[in-house]
C-alpha positions in Angstrom: -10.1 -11.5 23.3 -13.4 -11.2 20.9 -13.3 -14.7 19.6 -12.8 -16.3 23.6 -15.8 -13.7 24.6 -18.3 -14.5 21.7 -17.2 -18.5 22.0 -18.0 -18.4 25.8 -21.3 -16.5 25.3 -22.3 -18.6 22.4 -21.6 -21.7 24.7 -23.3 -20.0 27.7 -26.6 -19.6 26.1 -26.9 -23.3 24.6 -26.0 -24.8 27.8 -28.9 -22.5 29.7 -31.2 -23.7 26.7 -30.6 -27.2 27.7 -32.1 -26.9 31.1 -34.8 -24.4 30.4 -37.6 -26.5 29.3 -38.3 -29.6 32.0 -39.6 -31.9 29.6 -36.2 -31.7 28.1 -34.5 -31.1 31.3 -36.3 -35.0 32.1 -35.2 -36.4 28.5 -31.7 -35.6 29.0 -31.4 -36.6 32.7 -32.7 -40.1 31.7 -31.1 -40.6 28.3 -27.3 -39.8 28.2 -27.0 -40.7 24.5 -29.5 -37.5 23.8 -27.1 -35.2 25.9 -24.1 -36.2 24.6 -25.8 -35.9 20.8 -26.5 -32.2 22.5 -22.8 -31.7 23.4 -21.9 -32.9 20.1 -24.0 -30.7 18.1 -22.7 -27.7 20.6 -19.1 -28.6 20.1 -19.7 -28.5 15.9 -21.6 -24.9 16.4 -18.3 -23.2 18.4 -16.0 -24.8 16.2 -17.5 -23.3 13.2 -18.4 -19.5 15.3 -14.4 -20.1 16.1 -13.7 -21.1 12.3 -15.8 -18.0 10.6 -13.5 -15.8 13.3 -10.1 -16.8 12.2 -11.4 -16.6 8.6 -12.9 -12.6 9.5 -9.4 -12.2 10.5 -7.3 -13.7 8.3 -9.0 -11.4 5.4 -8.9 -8.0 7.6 -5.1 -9.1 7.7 -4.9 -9.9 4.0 -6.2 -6.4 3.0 -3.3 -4.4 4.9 -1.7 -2.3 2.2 1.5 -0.7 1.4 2.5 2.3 -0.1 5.8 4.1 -1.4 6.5 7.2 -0.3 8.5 8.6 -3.3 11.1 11.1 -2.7 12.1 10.3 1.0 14.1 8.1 2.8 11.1 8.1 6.1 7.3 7.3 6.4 5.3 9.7 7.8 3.7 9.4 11.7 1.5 7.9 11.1 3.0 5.0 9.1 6.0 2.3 9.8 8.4 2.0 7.6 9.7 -1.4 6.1 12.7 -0.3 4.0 13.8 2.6 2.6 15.9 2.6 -0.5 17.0 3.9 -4.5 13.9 4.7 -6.9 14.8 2.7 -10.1 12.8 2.0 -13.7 13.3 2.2 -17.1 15.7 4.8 -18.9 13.3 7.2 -20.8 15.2 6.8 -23.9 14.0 3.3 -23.8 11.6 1.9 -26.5 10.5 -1.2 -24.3 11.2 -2.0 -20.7 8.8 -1.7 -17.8 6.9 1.7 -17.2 6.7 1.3 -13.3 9.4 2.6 -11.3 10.6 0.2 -8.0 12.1 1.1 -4.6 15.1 -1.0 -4.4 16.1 -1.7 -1.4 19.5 -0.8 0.0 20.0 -4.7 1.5 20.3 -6.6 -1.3 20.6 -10.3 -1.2 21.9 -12.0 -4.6 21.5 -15.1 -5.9 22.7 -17.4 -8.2 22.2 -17.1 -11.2 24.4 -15.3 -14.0 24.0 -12.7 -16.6 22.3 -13.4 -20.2 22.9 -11.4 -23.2 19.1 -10.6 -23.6 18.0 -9.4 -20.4 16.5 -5.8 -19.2 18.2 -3.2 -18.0 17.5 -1.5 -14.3 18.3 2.2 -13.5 18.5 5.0 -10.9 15.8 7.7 -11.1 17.0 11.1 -10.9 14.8 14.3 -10.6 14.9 16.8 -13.7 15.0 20.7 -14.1 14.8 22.3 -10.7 11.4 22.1 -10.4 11.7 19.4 -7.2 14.0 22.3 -4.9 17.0 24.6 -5.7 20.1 21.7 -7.0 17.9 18.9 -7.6 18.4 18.7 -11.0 20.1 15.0 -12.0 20.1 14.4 -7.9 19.5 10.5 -7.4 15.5 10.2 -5.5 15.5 8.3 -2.7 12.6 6.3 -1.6 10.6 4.3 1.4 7.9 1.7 1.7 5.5 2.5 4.2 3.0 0.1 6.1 -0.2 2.7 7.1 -2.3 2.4 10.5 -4.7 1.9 8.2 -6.2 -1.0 5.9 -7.0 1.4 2.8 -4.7 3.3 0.8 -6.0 5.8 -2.0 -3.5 8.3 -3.7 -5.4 11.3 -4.6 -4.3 13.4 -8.1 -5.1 17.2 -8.0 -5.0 17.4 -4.2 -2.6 18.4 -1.4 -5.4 17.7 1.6 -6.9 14.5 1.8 -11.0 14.2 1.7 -12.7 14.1 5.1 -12.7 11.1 7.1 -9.5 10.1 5.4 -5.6 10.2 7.1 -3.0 12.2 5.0 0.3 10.1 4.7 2.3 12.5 3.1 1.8 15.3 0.2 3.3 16.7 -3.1 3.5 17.0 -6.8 2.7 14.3 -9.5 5.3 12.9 -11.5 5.6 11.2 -15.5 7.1 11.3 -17.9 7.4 13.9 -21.2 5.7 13.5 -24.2 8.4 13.6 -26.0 10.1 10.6 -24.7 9.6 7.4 -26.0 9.6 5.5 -23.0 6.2 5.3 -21.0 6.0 5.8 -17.4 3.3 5.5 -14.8 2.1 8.3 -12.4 3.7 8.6 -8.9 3.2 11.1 -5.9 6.6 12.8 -5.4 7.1 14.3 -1.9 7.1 18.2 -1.8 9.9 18.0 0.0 12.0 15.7 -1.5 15.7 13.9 -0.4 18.8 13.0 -2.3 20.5 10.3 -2.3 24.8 10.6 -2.5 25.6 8.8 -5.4 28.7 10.8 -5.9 27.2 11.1 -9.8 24.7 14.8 -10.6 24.7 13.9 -14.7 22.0 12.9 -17.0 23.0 9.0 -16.9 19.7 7.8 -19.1 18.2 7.0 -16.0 14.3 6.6 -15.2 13.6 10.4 -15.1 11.0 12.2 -12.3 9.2 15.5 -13.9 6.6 17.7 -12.8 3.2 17.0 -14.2 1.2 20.5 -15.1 -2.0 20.7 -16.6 -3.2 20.9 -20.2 -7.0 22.7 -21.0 -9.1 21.2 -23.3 -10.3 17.6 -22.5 -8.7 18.2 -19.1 -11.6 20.9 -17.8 -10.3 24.3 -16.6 -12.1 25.3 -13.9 -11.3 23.7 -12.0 -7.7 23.3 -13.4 -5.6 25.6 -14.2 -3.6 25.1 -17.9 0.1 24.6 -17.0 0.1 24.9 -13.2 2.2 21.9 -11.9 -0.3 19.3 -10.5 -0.6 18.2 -6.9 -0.9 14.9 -5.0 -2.1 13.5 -1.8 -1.8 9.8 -0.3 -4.2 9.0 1.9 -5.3 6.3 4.0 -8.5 4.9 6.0 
């Protein structure tokens, strides 16, 4: 609706330029060649406004983001969602292997080709202690990747509100992996409510593991932290 409205205008006010001036209005009237060269020229300008349009929009669609809302099976309001599924990654008893966990989806399509001997290994996440809710110990996390209203999406450490101006997507508690443990994961936003998922399985099966993240004073400033209270989270989106 933009691009036909500025393309019309555009066109509008060279065709009224054409006529303005009767000196011109004289040279075009008697010399065809000149007002079709005119046309011509006209024709190469709205092509190019139409061109630089579908290029603005192209890139606004380009920059759409997704996120993963970690813990739950559903997007928020303000969000669609495009699949839900399993949280997988890396066992943390791993010395290689990826540090990012995935959302697998629950439709899998396979293909052809067959098993290896060298090849990585893929688990199911499962929350530890009972810091995520009463029973979730060794409970399978569920999770669901979310397309925003929005084009930006920012996740927000040490936060439960988003900043102003901003659109809160969901809330909760950061997750990683311990110190102790030789595999390395990456930090996620775990929902403060969080879901299971059945798997029929509650024990510890080496899986990609989802803790609590609390804070440690000393590099880490306290105020405003607080040493060991459990760190918050916000995903946010403009």
């Amino acid at each position: 609706m933009v691009s036909a409205f500025l393309c019309v205008t555009f066109l509008i006010l060279n065709i009224c330029s054409l006529f303005d001036a009767k000196t011109e209005k004289r040279l075009l009237l008697n010399d065809p060649d000149a007002l079709l060269h005119r046309m011509e020229m006209l024709e190469a300008k709205v092509q190019d406004l139409t061109r630089q349009l579908n290029e603005e929009k192209i890139h606004s669609q380009g920059s759409q983001q997704t996120y993963v809302r970690w813990g739950k099976q559903v997007c928020g309001t303000n969000s669609t969602l495009i699949y839900s599924g399993q949280t997988a990654g890396t066992s943390y008893a791993a010395t290689g292997g990826s540090a990012n966990p995935l959302c697998m989806i629950h439709e899998v399509l396979w293909g052809n080709h067959q098993t290896e001997g060298n090849m990585a290994v893929l688990r199911g996440a499962e929350y530890q202690d009972n810091f995520w809710g009463t029973g979730s110990l060794d409970k399978d996390v569920p999770c669901a990747v979310c397309k925003p209203a929005h084009s930006t999406v920012l996740m927000i450490p040490g936060r439960n509100k988003c900043l102003p101006g901003w659109t809160e997507e969901y809330h909760g508690y950061l997750s990683g992996n311990l110190d102790g443990h030789k595999h390395t994961s990456t930090y996620i936003c775990v929902d403060e409510n969080v879901s299971f998922l059945d798997s029929g399985i509650e024990n510890n099966e080496y899986s990609y593991l989802i803790y609590g993240v609390k804070a440690q004073c000393g590099s880490l400033k306290c105020p405003p932290y607080v040493n060991g209270k459990p760190i918050t989270c916000v995903v946010c989106s403009q």
